[in-house]
C-alpha positions in Angstrom: 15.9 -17.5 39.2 13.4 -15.7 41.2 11.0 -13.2 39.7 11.8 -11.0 42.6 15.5 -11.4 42.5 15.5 -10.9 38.7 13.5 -7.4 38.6 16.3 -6.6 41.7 19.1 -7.1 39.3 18.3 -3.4 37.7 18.1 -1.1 40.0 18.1 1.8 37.6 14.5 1.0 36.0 11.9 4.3 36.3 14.5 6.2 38.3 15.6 9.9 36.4 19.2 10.5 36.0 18.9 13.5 37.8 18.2 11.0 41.0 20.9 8.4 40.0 24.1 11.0 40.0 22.5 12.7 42.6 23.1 9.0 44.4 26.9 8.5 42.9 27.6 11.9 44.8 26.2 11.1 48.0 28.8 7.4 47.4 31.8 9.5 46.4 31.2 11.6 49.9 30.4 9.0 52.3 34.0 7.0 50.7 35.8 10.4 51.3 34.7 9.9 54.9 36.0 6.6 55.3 33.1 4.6 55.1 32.7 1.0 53.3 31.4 0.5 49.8 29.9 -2.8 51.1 28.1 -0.7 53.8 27.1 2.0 50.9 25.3 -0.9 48.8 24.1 -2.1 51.7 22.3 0.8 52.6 21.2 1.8 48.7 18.9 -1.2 48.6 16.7 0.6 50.9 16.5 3.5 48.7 14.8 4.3 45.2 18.0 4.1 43.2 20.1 0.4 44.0 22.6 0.3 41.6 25.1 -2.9 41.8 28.6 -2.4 43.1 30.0 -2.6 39.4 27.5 0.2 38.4 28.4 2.1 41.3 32.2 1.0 40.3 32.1 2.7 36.8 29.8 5.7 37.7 31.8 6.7 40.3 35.2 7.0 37.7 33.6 8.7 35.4 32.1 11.5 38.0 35.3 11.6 39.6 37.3 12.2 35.6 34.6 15.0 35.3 33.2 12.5 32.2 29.1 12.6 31.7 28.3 10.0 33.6 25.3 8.7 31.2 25.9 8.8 26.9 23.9 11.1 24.9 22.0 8.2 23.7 21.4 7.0 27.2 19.9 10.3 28.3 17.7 10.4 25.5 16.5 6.6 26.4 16.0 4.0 23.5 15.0 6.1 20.6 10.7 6.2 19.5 9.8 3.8 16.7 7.7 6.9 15.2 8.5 10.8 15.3 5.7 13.1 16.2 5.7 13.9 12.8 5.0 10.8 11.6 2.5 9.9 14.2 0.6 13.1 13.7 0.6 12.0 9.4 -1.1 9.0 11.3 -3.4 11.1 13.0 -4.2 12.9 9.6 -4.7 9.5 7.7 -7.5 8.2 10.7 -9.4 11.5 10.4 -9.5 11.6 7.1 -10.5 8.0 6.7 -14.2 7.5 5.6 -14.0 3.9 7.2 -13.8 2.6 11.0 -10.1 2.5 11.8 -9.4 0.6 15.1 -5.8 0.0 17.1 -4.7 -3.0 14.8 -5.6 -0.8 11.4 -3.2 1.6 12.8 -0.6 -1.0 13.5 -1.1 -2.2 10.1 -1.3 1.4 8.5 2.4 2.2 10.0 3.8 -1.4 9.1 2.9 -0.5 5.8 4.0 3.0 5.4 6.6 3.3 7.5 8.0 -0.1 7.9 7.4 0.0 11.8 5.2 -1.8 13.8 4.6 -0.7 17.3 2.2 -3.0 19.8 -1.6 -2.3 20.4 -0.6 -0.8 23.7 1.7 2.1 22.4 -0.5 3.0 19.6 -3.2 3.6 22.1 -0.5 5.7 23.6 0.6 7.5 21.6 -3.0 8.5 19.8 -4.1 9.5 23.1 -1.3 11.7 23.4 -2.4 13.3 20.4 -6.2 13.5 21.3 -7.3 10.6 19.5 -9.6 7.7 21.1 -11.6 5.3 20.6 -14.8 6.8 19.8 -18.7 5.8 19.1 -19.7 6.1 15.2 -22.7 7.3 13.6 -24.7 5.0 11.3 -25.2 6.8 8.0 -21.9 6.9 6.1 -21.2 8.3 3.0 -21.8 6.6 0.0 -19.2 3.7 -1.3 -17.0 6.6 -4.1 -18.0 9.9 -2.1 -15.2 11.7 -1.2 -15.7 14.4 1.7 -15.1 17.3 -0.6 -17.9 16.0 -2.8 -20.4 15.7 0.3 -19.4 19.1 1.3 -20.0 20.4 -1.7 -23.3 18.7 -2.6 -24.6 19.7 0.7 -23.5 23.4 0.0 -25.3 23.3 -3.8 -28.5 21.8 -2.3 -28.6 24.8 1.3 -26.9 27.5 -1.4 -30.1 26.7 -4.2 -32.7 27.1 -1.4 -31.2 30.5 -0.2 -31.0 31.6 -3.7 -34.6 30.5 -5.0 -36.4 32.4 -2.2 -37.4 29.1 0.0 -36.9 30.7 3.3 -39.0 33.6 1.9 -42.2 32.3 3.6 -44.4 31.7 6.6 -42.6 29.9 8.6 -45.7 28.3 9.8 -45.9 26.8 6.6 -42.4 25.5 5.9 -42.4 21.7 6.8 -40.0 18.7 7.3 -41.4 15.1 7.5 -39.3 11.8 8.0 -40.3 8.2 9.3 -38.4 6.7 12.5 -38.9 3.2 14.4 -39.3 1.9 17.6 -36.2 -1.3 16.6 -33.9 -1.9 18.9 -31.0 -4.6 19.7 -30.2 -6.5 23.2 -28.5 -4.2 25.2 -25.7 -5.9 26.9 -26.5 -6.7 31.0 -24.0 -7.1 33.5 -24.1 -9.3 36.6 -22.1 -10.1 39.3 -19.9 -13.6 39.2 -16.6 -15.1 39.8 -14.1 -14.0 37.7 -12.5 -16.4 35.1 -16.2 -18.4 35.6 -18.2 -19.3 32.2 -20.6 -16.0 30.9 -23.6 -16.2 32.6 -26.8 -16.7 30.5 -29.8 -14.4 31.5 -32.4 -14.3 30.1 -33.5 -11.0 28.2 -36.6 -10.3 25.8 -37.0 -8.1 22.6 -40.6 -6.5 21.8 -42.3 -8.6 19.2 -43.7 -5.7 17.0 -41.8 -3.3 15.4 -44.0 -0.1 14.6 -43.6 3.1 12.0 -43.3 6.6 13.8 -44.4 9.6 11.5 -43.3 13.4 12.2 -43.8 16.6 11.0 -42.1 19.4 12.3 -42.3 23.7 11.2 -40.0 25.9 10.8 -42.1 28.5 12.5 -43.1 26.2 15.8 -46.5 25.6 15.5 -47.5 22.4 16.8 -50.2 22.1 13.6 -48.8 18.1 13.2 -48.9 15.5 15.9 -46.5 12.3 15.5 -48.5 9.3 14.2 -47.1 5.7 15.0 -48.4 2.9 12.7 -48.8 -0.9 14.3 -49.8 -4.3 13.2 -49.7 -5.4 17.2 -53.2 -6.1 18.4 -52.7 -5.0 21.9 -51.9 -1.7 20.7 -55.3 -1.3 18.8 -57.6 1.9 20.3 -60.6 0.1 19.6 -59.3 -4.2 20.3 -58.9 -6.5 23.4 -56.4 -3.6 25.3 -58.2 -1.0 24.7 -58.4 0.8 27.9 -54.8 0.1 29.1 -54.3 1.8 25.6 -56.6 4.7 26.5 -54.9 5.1 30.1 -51.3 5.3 28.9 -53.0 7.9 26.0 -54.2 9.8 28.4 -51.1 9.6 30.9 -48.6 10.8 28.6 -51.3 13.6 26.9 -51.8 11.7 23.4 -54.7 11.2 21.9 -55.8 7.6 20.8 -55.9 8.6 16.9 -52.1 9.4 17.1 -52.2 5.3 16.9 -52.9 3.3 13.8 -53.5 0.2 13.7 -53.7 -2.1 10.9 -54.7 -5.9 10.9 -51.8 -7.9 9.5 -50.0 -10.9 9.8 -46.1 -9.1 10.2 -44.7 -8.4 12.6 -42.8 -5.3 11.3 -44.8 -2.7 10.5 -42.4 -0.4 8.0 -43.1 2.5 6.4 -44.9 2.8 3.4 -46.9 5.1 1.1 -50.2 4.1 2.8 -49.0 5.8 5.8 -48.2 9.2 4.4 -51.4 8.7 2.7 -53.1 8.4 6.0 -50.9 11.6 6.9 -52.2 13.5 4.0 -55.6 12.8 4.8 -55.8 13.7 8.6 -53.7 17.1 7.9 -55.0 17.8 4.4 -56.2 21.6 5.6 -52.9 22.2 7.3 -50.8 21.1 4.5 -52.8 23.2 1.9 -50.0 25.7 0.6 -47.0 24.8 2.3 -43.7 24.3 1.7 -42.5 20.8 2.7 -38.9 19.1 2.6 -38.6 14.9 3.0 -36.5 12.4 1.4 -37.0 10.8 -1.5 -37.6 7.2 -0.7 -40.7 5.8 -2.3 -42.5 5.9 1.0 -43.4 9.4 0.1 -45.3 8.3 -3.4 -47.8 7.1 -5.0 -47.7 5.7 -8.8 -43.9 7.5 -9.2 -45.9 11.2 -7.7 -44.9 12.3 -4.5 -48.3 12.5 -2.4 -47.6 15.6 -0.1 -47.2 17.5 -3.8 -50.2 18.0 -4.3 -51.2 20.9 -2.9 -48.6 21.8 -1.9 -46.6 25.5 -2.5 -43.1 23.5 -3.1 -42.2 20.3 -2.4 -38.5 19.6 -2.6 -37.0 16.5 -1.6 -33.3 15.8 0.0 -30.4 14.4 -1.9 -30.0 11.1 -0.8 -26.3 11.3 0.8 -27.0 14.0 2.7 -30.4 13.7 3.9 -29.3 11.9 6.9 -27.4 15.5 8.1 -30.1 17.7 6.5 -32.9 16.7 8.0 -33.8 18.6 11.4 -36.2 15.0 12.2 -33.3 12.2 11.0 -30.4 13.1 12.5 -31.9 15.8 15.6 -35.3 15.1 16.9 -35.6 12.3 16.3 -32.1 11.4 17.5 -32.8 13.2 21.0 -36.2 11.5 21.5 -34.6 8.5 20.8 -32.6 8.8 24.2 -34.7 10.4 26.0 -37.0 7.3 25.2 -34.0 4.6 26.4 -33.8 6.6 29.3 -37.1 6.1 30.8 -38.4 2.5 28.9 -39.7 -0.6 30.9 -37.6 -2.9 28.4 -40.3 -5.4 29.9 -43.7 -4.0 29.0 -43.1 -3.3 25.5 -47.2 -1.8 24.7 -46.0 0.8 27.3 -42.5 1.4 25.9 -44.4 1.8 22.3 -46.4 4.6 23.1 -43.6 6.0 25.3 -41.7 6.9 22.0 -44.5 8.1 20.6 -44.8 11.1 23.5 -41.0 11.5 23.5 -41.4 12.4 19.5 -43.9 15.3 20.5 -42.3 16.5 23.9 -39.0 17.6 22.3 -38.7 21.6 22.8 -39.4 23.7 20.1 -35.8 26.1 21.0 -34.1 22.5 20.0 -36.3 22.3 17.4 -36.0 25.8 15.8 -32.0 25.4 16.2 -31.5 22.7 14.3 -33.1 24.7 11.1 -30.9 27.3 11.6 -27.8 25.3 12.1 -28.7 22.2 9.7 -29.5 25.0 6.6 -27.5 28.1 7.9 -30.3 30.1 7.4 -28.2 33.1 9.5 -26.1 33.3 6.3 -27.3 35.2 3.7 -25.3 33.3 0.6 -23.9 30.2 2.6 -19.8 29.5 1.6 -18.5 26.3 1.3 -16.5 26.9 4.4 -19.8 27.8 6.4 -20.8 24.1 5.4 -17.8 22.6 6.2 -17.8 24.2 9.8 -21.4 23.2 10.6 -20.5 19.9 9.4 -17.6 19.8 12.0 -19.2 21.9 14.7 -20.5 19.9 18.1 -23.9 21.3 19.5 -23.1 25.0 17.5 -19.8 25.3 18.3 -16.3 24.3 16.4 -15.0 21.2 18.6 -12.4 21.8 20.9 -9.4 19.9 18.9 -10.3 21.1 15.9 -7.5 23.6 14.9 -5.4 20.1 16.2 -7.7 17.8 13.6 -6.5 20.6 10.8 -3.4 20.2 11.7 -2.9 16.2 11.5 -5.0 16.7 8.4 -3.0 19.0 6.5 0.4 16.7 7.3 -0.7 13.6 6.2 -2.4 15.4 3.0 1.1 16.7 2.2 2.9 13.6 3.2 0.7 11.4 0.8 0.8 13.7 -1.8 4.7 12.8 -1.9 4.4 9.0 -0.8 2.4 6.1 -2.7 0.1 5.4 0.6 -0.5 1.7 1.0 -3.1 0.1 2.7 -4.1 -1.0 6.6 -4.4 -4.6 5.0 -1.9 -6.8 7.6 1.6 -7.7 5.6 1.8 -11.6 5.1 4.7 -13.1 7.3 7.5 -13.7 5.3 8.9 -17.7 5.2 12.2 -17.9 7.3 13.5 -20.3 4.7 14.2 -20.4 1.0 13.0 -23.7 0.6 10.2 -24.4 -2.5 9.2 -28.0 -1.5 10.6 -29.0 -4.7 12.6 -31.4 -2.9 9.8 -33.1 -1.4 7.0 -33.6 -4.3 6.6 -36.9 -4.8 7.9 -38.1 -8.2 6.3 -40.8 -10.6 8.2 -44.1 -10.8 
């Protein structure tokens, strides 16, 4: 049979049943007025609803006994695997999830827990029917055992214990943050055009051969006392070597000056951070750092024979915890962050000397409203004893504000809390296929003769 003449055999498919009895009354009157059912049908196939003369047949009984012409059952249409209920537990179990969840977890989620599988397209569905979609991640998880409560609440003891030992009690001017960032980057995928179903084109794309280490300083109070440093081990990005004036021009374009660059002689290729560059920090802004108040991580970067090197002299030196240094950090996770793109926004990807120094004026150009923002927001410093709940809203808050599903995300979470707290939840893990036979190849080992 036909493809055509197969999808004809149903004429009923997408049509409401609103249109369809509609249809059977406009049959029962034209037959009142003497005209043919054959000439009816006839006419119906022109039209959105084409039912077959046996439809038509047992439709038109039933409107004419004063019976509903369509079952309760029918006029619901074949029942949903899932209630909302249940798909908004589902909802609750991906937002509360600490790993990446994708369409087939979700498949496998349900399957498990509620003994229902639906197909890739209807969970996309239906989550986007809820508000959830497939979104880009951020790269600094919690640690492997953390729970969110626990993150909350360790990033609440460390902002609460600054508040309460008089940190922010200061000159601003002298309150610092300090945190490495690099210049590595990945492929970026190109596009082209080709005929379709034709083998992937291979073009040819090239990746900078030096990776270099940014450092940046930033005050609370906005002066602009520390200028980024970047630290290289590429020769054509040497002040003083063979490239020295193209060096000195794109210096002077972008309004750097050429000591901002450090280069060291050196076989690698990636230059990482290291303690000889905070060193080499400490030395150029000695004055300025006399007295302050400075906040980093506490990676081994930052010392020098198990002392941290900015310490001395220093008025307090206090280093992040390391889960949440990534969200505490107004460098890591904000200026950073926003240089970053500013940086992929206006890169050569082909002259890579030029691309280098671009990042290093995209750290420094970043405005200082941003800037002063992000210490207000990332250590509530508005509050005058920060709650747990203030954390937990700036952790969930987009740009300062609380995201515009969030009383929605509360809601899914709060269900699927309640649900699981009833239920022994199982896994997203796939469910083995089950044999379709009873057979144990006993029968057919081989036996000794």
């Amino acid at each position: 049979m036909e493809q055509g003449a197969r999808g004809a055999s149903y004429g009923g498919s997408g049509v409401s049943e609103e249109t369809k009895e509609q249809t059977i009354r406009l049959v029962l009157e034209l037959r009142a007025k003497g005209v043919k059912k054959k000439t009816i049908l006839a006419a119906l196939k022109n039209c959105p609803y084409a039912p077959s003369r046996t439809t038509v047949t047992r439709l038109s009984r039933l409107m004419e006994e004063g019976l509903p012409l369509f079952s309760a059952e029918k006029q619901q249409g074949r029942p949903p695997l899932l209630s909302d209920e249940e798909w908004e537990i589902c909802c609750g179990w991906i937002l509360s999830s600490t790993k990446k969840v994708d369409f087939w977890k979700v498949a496998n989620w349900l399957e498990s827990n509620f003994d229902v599988r639906p197909s890739i397209p209807t969970v996309s569905k239906r989550l986007g029917a809820f508000k959830l979609s497939t979104r880009l991640t951020g790269a600094r998880p919690m640690p492997i055992g953390m729970t969110r409560d626990e993150y909350v609440l360790g990033y609440h003891e460390f902002v609460l214990g600054l508040h309460s030992s008089g940190f922010w009690n200061f000159d601003p001017n002298k309150i610092v943050c300090i945190d490495f960032v690099t210049n590595s980057r990945r492929r970026e995928r190109e596009t082209t055009l080709d005929f379709v179903g034709a083998p992937q084109k291979k073009i040819e794309g090239k990746l900078p051969t030096h990776t270099h280490s940014y450092l940046v300083a930033v005050t609370l109070g906005g002066d602009d006392d520390y200028l980024p440093l970047m630290f290289t081990f590429d020769e054509d990005l040497d002040p003083t070597g063979r490239n020295k004036r193209e060096v000195r021009s794109l210096c002077r374009k972008f309004g750097l000056l050429t000591e901002q660059i450090v280069f060291k002689k050196s076989s690698k290729k990636y230059c990482k951070e290291d303690n000889s560059q905070v060193a080499h920090f400490k030395n150029i802004y000695r004055h300025e750092l006399r007295g302050t108040r400075v906040l980093a991580d506490a990676g081994n970067s930052f010392k020098l024979h198990r002392q941290f090197i900015l310490e001395d002299g220093a008025d307090r030196y206090v280093t992040f915890p390391p889960a949440q240094h990534g969200q505490l950090s107004v460098l890591d996770n904000k200026l950073n962050a926003v240089a970053k793109a500013l940086w992929k926004a206006e890169r050569t990807n082909t002259n890579f000397q030029h691309d280098s120094i671009l990042l290093l004026y995209c750290l420094q150009r970043v405005g200082r409203d941003a800037i002063s923002s992000w210490w207000e927001s990332n250590f509530l410093l508005k509050k005058n004893q920060p709650t747990v709940q203030d954390v937990e809203d700036m952790l969930g808050a987009v740009n300062g504000t609380e995201p515009k599903n969030a009383h929605l995300a509360k809601q899914y979470k709060a269900k699927y809390e309640a649900w699981s707290a009833e239920n022994v939840e199982l896994g997203a893990e796939p469910i083995p296929k089950q044999l379709r036979t009873t057979l144990d190849g006993v029968k057919y080992k081989k036996t000794k003769k």
